[in-house]
N, C-alpha and C positions, 0 to 999 in steps of 0.2 A: 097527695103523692108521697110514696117511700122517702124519706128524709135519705138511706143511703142510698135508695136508686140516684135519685137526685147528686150528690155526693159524687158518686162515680162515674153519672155522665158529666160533669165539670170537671172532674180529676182527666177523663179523656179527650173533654175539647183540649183542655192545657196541654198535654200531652201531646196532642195532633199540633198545636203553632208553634208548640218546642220544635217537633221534627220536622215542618214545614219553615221556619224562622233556620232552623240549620241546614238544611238545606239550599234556602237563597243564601247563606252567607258562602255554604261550599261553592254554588257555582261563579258567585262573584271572583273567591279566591283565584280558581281556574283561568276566570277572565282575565285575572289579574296578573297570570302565570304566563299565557301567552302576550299579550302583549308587550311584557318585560322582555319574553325572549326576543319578540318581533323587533323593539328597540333594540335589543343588543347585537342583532345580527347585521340591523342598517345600520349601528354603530362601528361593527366589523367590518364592515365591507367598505365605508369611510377612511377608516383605518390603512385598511390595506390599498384603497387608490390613495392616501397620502403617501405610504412606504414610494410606492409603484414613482412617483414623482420625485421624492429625496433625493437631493443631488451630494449626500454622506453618502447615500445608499450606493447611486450611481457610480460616485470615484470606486470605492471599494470592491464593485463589481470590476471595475475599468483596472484595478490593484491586480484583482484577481485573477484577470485575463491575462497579464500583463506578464505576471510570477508563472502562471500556467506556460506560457508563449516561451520563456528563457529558461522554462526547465524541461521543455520537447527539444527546445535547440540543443541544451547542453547534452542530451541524449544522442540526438542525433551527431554529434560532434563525439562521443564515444564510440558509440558504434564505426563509425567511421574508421577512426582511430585501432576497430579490431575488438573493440569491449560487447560483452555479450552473450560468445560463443566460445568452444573451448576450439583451438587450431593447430593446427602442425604447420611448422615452419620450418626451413630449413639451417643452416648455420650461417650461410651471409645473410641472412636477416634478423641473426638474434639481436644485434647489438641494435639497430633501428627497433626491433622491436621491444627491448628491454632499456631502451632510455627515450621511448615517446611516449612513454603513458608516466603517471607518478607511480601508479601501483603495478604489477606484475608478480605474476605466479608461475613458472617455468616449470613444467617434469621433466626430465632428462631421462628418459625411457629406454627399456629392448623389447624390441617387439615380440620374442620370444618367450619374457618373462612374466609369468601369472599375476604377480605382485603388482608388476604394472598396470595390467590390463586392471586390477582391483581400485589403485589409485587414479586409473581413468575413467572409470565406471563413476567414483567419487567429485574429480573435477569437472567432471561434462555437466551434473548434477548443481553443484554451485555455478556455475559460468554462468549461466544466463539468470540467477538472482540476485551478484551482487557486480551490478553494471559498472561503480564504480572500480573494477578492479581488471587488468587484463590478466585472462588465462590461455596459456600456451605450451605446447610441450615439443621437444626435439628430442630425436631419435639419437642415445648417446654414440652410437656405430657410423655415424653421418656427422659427429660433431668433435674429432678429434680435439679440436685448439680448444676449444671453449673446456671442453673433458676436464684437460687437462689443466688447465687456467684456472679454472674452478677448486682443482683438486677434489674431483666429484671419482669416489673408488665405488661407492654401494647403489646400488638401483633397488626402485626407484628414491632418485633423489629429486626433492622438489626444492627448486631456491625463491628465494622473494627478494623480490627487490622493492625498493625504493626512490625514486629522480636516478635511476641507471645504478644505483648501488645494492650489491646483493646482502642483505640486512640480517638474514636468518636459514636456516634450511631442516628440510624433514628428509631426513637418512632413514631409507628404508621405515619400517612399522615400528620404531623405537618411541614413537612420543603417542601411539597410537594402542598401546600394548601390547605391543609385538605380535599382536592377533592378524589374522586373516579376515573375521569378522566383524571387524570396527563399525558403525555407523557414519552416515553421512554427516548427522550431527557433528561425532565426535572429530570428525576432521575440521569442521568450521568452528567448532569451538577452540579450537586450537590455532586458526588462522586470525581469528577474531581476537585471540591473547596475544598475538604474536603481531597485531594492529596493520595486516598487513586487509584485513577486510573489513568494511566500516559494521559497526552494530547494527543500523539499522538496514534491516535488510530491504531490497528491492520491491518484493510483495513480499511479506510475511504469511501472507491467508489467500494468495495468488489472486486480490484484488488491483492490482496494479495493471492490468492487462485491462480493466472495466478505465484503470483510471489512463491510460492513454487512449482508451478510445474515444473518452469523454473530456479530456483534451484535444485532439485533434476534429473532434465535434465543434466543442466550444471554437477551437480556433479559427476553424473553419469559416463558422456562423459568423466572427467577428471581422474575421477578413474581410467576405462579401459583406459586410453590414459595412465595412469603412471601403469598398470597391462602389457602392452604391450610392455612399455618400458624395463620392467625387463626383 
């Protein structure tokens, strides 16, 4: 026989149990790949009925419903109170209305004038995002005493109060730059220096409508879950 035939069919058996010896070791690997993951999924899922049983877990849920529960109340106790919406009130009700809330934003308006209507366009806009604060406006032709008490000459004048004390006020578009076109912004940025509106707004990204619904959800659930229990 050829010494290289010879030669080369040895060079190809070796060659065939090279790739036939790497190939059992890849699919051992494989094997070895699933079943790792198989354990770590019953190791997950172990995990997670341990969480599901925590009773750290549990209080903190119970935390959490609890903080949800006493910040619907206090809501609802603003609203109530008038917070929310922007309103027209008359002049025997300024004084109940301007020392029951801590916060208050008064326009002292004419219905005839434009400027007005600009500054209402403005508060109707903030009213219902920052709850903690009441906004209200009276017509200054309906409110002699107060006018006058005030020493309120330029429209619109808006005053702010504080626990029934009038703390600051915006005369006309002077803090506004005497523009017509001011932004909505630029009005709240100005209330917000002026500490009469908290920084943090209501919804910022109008997520806050998802997050009472989902309090009222929650509380819902927890109610009848503690109705059931009895």
């Amino acid at each position: 026989m050829d010494p290289d035939a010879v030669k080369s069919t040895l060079s190809n058996l070796a060659f065939g149990n090279v790739m036939a010896a790497a190939a059992r070791d890849y699919q051992k690997e494989i094997v070895a790949k699933e079943k790792a993951q198989a354990a770590s999924a019953s190791h997950d899922e172990v995990d997670l009925d341990e969480l599901l049983d925590d009773p750290e877990l549990e209080k903190l849920h119970a935390d959490r419903i609890a903080a949800l529960k006493k910040e619907v109340e206090k809501r609802e106790v603003l609203k109530r109170q008038g917070h929310g919406e922007y309103r027209e009130i008359t002049e025997g009700d300024f004084l109940g209305e301007v020392t029951g809330s801590e916060k208050v934003i008064c326009h002292f308006y004419h219905r005839e004038f434009y400027r007005c209507k600009i500054m209402d366009k403005h508060l109707k806009t903030l009213a219902p995002v920052y709850l903690g604060t009441k906004f209200i406006k009276l017509d200054a032709e309906n409110a002699p005493f107060f006018v006058t008490k005030l020493g309120i000459k330029t429209l619109p004048c808006v005053i702010l109060f504080k626990k029934g004390i009038a703390i600051d006020r915006l005369v006309g578009f002077q803090d506004l730059g005497s523009k017509d076109d001011f932004s909505t912004r630029a009005l709240e940025n100005i209330l917000k220096m002026k500490g009469i509106i908290d920084e943090k707004k209501k919804d910022e990204d109008d997520e806050d409508d998802e997050t009472d619904m989902s309090m009222n959800r929650r509380i819902r659930s927890s109610t009848a879950q503690d109705s059931d229990s009895e």
